[in-house]
C-alpha positions as CSV (number, residue, x, y, z in Angstrom):
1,X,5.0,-1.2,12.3
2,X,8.0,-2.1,10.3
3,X,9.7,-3.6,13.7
4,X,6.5,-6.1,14.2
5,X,6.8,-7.1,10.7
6,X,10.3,-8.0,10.6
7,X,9.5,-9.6,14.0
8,X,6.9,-11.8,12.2
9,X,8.9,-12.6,8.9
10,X,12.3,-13.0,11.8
11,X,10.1,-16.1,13.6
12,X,11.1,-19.8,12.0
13,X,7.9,-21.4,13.1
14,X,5.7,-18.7,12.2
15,X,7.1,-19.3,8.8
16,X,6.7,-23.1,9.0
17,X,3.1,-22.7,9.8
18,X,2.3,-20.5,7.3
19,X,4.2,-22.6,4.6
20,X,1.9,-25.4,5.4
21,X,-1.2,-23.1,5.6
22,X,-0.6,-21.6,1.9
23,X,0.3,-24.9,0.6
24,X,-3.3,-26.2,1.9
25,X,-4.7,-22.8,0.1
26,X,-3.4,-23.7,-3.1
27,X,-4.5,-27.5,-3.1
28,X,-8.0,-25.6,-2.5
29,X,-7.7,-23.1,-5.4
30,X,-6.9,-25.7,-7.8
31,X,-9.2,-28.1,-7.3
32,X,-12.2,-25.5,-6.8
33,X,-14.6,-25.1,-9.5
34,X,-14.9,-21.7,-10.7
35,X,-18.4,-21.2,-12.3
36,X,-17.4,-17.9,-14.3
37,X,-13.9,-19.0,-15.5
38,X,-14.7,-19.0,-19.3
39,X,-16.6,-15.5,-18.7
40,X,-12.7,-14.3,-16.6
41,X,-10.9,-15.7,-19.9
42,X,-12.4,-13.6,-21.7
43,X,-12.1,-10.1,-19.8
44,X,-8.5,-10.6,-18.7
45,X,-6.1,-13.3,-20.6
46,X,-4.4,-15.5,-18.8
47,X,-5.3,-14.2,-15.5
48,X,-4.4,-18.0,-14.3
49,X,-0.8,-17.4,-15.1
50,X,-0.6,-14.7,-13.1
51,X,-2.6,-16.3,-10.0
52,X,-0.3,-19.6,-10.5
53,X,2.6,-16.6,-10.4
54,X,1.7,-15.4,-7.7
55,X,0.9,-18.2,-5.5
56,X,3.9,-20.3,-6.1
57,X,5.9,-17.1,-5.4
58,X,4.5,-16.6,-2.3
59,X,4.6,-20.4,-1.5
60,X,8.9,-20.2,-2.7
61,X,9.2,-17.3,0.1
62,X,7.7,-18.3,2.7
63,X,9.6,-21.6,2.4
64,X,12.5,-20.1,1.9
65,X,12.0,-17.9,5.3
66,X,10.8,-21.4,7.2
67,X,14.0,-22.8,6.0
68,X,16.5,-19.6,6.0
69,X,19.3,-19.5,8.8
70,X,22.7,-18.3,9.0
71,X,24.9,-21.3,7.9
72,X,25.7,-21.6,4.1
73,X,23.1,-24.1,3.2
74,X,21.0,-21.5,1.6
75,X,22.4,-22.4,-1.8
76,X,20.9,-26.1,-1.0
77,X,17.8,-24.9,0.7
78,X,16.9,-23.1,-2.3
79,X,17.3,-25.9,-4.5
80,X,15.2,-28.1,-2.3
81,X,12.3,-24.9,-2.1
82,X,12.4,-25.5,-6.0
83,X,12.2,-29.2,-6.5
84,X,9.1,-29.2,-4.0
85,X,7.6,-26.5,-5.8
86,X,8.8,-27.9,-9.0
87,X,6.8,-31.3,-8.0
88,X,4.0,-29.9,-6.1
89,X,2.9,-28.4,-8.9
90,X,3.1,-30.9,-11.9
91,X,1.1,-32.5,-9.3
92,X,-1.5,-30.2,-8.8
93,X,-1.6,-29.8,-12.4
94,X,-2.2,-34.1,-12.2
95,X,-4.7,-33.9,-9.5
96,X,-7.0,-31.4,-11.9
97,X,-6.2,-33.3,-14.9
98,X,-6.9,-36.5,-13.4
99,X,-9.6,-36.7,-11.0
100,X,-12.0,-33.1,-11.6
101,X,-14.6,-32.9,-13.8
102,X,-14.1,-29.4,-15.6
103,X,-10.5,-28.8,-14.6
104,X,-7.6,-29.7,-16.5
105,X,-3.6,-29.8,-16.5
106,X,-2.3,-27.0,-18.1
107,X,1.6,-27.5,-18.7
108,X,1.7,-23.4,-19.1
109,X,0.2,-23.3,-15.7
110,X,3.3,-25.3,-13.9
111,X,5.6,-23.1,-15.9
112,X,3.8,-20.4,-14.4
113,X,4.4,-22.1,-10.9
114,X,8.1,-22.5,-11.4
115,X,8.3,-19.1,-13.0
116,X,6.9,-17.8,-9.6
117,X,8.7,-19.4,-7.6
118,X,12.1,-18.4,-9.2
119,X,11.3,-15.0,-9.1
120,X,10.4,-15.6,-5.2
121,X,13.9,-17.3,-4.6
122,X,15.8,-14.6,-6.5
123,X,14.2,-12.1,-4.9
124,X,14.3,-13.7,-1.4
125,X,18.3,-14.3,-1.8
126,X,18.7,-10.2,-3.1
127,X,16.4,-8.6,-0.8
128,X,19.1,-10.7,2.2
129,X,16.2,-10.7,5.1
130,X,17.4,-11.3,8.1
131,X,17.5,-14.8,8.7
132,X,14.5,-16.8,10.8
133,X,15.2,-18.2,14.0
């Protein structure tokens, strides 16, 4: 079991794809109306930190395993993984903000995003998976 998953996490353009995939799920979960959300605020407090967390962490490594190899541009890679998901969230923070009724930017929410995603780098970069290829 272990052997198929380090197969899967091993394969470059499994990684691409699912990059792209998760990037299209978050676009959806932010600009998705959420009917219950002030009833959710109430039972568990900031509950959207923690989602933004966790999906821009998960966004930072699987970019970072699309992007890993075994040359020593990881150090530059890494930056770029955080500049996108540094901009891709103040814009989806825009895109709420801007053109949804009942959503709005939250700047605590793109700290959240970055937060995630520096935890995903840091831990991508100690964990030392084997590179994609």
């Amino acid at each position: 079991m272990i052997e198929v998953l380090y197969r899967f996490i091993a394969n470059k353009k499994i990684m691409i794809a699912a990059s792209w995939i998760w990037a299209a799920i978050v676009f959806v979960l932010h600009v998705v109306q959420i009917e219950s959300e002030g009833n959710r605020r109430k039972l568990i407090p900031h509950l959207d930190k923690v989602v933004h967390f966790t999906m821009f962490a998960v966004l930072a490594f699987l970019m970072y395993r699309a992007l890993s190899s075994k040359t020593l541009q990881q150090g530059r890679n890494m930056l770029l993984i955080f500049f996108v998901c540094m901009a891709y969230g103040a814009a989806m923070e825009y895109v709420q903000a801007a053109y949804f009724v009942g959503r709005d930017g939250d700047p605590l929410d793109w700290f959240a995003d970055l937060t995630g995603t520096v935890c995903a780098l840091v831990f991508a970069r100690w964990l030392k998976v084997i590179p994609a290829q």
